[in-house]
C-alpha positions in Angstrom: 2.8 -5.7 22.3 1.5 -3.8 19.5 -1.4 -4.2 17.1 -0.4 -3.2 13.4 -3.4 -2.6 10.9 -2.5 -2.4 7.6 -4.7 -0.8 4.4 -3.7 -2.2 1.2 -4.6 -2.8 -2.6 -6.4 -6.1 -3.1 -3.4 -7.1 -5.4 -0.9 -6.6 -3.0 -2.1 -8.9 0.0 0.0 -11.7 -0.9 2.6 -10.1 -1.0 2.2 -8.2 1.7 1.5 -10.8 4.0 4.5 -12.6 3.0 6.5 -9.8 3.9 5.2 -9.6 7.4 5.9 -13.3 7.5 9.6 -12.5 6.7 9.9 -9.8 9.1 8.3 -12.3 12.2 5.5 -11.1 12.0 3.5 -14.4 11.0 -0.2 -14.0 13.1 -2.6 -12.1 11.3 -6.5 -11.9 10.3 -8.0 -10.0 7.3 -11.2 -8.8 5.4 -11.8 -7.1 2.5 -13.2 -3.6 2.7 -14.8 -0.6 1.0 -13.3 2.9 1.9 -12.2 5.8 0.7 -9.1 8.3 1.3 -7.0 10.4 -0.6 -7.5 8.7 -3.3 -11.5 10.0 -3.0 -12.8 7.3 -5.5 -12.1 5.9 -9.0 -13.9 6.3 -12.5 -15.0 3.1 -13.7 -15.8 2.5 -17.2 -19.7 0.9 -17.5 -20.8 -0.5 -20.9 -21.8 1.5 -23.9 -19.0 3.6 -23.5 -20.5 4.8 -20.3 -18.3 6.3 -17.0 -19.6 5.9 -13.5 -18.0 7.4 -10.4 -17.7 5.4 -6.8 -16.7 7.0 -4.2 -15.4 4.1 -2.1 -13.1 1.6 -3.6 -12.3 -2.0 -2.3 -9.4 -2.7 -0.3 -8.0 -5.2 2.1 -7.6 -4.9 6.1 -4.9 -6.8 7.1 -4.6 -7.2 11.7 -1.9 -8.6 13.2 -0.6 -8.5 17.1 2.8 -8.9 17.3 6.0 -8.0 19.9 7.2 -3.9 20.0 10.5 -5.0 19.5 9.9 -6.3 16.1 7.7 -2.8 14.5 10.3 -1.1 12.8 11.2 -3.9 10.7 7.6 -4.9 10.5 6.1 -1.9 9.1 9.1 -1.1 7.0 8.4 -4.6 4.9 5.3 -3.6 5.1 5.8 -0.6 3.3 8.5 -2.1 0.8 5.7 -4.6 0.1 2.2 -2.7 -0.3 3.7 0.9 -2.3 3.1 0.9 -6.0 6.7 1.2 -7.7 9.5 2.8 -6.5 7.6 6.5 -5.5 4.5 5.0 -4.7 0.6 6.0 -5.7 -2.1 7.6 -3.7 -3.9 4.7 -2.8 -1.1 2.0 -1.5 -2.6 1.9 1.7 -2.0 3.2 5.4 -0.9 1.3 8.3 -2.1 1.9 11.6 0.2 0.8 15.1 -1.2 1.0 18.7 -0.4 -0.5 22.0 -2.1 -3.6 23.2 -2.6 -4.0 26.9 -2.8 -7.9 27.1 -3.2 -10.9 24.9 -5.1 -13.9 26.1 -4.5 -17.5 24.2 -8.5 -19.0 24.7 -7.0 -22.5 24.5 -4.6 -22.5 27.0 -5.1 -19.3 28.7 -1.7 -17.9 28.1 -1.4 -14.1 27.8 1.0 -11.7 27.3 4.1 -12.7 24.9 3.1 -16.5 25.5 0.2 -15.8 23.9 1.2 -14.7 21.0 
């Protein structure tokens, strides 16, 4: 099993997520965070005319635990689904895969594959 975190523009976590869906990978959990990358902030325009600097900007975590065998195709609609255009913008995201050692359903007590 493998734990995919994913990094993405506020705008795009729709569509995102439905791309995961499509791929099988339908699980998943998110939260809207504050970070910063590359991309090292934005310039926001305040009133009057005014320009203000932040150095984190909001984005949205997206977790999901799904089988190995389905990654590739998982993180590749990812990717299709979260980059900005056809070259893609600093800023579009990152996606983060690990290994997970076991899964446990709290209901039933399932774990492994079952559990998912």
């Amino acid at each position: 099993m493998i734990k995919i975190e994913v990094i993405v523009r506020p705008e795009r976590v729709n569509v995102v997520i439905d791309a995961m869906a499509e791929a099988g990978c339908t699980g998943f959990t998110y939260q809207n965070v504050t970070g910063r990358g590359t991309q090292e902030g934005i310039e926001v325009f305040t009133g009057r005319g005014g320009v203000a600097h932040r150095v984190a900007v909001p984005k949205v975590c997206i977790t999901s635990v799904t089988e190995e065998s389905k990654q590739k195709k998982v993180v590749d609609a990812i990717i299709s689904a979260a980059k900005s255009g056809d070259e893609g913008q600093i800023g579009d995201g990152k996606i983060f895969v690990s290994e997970i050692s076991d899964v446990i359903r709290v209901r039933t007590g399932d774990s492994g594959n079952k559990a998912l």
